[in-house]
C-alpha positions as CSV (number, residue, x, y, z in Angstrom):
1,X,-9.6,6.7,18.7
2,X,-9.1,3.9,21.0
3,X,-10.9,0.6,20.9
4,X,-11.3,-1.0,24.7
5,X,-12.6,-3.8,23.5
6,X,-9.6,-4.6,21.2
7,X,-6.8,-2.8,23.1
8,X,-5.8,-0.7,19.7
9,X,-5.2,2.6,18.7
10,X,-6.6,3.0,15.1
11,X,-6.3,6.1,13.2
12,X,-9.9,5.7,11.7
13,X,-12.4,8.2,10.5
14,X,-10.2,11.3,11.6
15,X,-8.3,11.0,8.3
16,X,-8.9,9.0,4.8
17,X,-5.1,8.8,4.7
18,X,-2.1,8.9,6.2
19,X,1.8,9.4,5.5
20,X,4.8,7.3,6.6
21,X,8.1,6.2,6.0
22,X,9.3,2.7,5.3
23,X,11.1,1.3,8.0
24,X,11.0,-2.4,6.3
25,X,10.3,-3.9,2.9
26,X,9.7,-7.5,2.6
27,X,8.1,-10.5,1.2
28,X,5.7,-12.7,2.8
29,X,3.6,-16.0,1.9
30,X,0.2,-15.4,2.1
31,X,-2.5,-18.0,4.0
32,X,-3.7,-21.2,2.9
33,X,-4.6,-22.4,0.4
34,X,-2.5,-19.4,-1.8
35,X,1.0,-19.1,-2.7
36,X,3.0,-16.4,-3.7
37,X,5.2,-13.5,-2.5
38,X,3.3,-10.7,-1.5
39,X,5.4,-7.3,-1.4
40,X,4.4,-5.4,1.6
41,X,5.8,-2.6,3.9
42,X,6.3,-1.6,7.4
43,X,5.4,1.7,7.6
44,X,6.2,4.2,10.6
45,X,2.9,6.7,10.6
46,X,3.4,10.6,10.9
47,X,1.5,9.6,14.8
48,X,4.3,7.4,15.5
49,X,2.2,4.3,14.8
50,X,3.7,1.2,13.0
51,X,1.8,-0.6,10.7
52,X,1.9,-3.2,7.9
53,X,0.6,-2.3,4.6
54,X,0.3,-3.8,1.2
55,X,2.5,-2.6,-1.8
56,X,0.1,-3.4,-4.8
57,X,0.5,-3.8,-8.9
58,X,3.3,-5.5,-10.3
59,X,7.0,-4.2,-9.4
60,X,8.1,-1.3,-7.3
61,X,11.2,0.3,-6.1
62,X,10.4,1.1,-2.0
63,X,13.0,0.6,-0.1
64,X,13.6,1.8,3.8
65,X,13.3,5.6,4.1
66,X,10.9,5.9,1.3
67,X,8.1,8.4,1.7
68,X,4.6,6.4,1.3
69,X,0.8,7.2,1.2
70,X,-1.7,4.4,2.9
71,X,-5.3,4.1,2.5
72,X,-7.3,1.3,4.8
73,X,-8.0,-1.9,2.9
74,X,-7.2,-5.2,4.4
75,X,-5.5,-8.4,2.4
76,X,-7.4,-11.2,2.6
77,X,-4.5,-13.7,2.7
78,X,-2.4,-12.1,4.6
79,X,-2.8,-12.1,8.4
80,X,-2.3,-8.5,10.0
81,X,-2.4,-6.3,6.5
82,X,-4.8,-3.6,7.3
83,X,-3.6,-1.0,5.0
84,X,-2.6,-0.7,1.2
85,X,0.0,1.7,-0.5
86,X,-1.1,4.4,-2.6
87,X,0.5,3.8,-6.0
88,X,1.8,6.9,-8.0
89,X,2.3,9.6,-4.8
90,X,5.2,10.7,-2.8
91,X,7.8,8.5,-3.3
92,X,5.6,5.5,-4.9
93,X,5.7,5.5,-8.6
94,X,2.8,4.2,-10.6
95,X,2.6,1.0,-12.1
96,X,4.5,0.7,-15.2
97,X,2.7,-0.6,-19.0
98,X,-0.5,-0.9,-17.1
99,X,-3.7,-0.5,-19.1
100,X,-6.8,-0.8,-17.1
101,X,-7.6,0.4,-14.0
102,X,-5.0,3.0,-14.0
103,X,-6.3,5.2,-11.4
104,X,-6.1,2.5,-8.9
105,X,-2.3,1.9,-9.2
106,X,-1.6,5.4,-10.5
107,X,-0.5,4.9,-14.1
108,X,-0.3,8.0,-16.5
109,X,-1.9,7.6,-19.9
110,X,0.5,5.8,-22.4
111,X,1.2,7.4,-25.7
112,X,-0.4,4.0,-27.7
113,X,-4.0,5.0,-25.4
114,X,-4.1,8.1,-26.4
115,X,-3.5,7.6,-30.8
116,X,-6.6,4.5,-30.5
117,X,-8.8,7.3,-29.0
């Protein structure tokens, strides 16, 4: 759908998500008053659109060419990030030795979770 009033294109309601391939992966700092370096991605959508999405949860191994899943979901601190990653699909693994809030970063069940039970 296009937006007059903001001279975009945005893939919107059509579809929840969308798939693309890497075409960068870089660090950036994010807005005042943070500091870090945030991992994100420029993706190239399956409509030819470009956009910048986040990579989250702690380590990852994209690299240009990799096959990725976005969701919408903007970064606060970082100026343009509209989209995240989905974590644990297509060429994005999951986030390893991670404990809670699994599904969000697409973690599988560790043995250790499943003995305590």
């Amino acid at each position: 759908t296009y937006n007059a009033l903001k001279n975009k294109l945005l893939w919107g309601k059509s579809s929840p998500q969308k798939r693309g391939v890497c075409v960068q992966v870089k660090t950036v700092t994010p807005r005042k008053p943070n500091s870090a370096l945030r991992k994100i991605a420029r993706v190239r959508l399956t409509n030819r659109m470009e956009v910048t999405a986040y990579i989250p949860g702690e380590g990852h191994e994209l690299q240009e060419h990799s096959v990725v899943l976005i969701r919408g979901g903007r970064v606060k601190d970082l100026p343009g990030v509209r989209y995240h990653i989905i974590r644990g699909t297509l060429d994005t693994s999951g986030v390893a030795d991670r404990r809670q809030g699994r599904s969000k970063y697409g973690a599988k069940k560790t043995k250790g979770l499943v003995e305590s039970e």
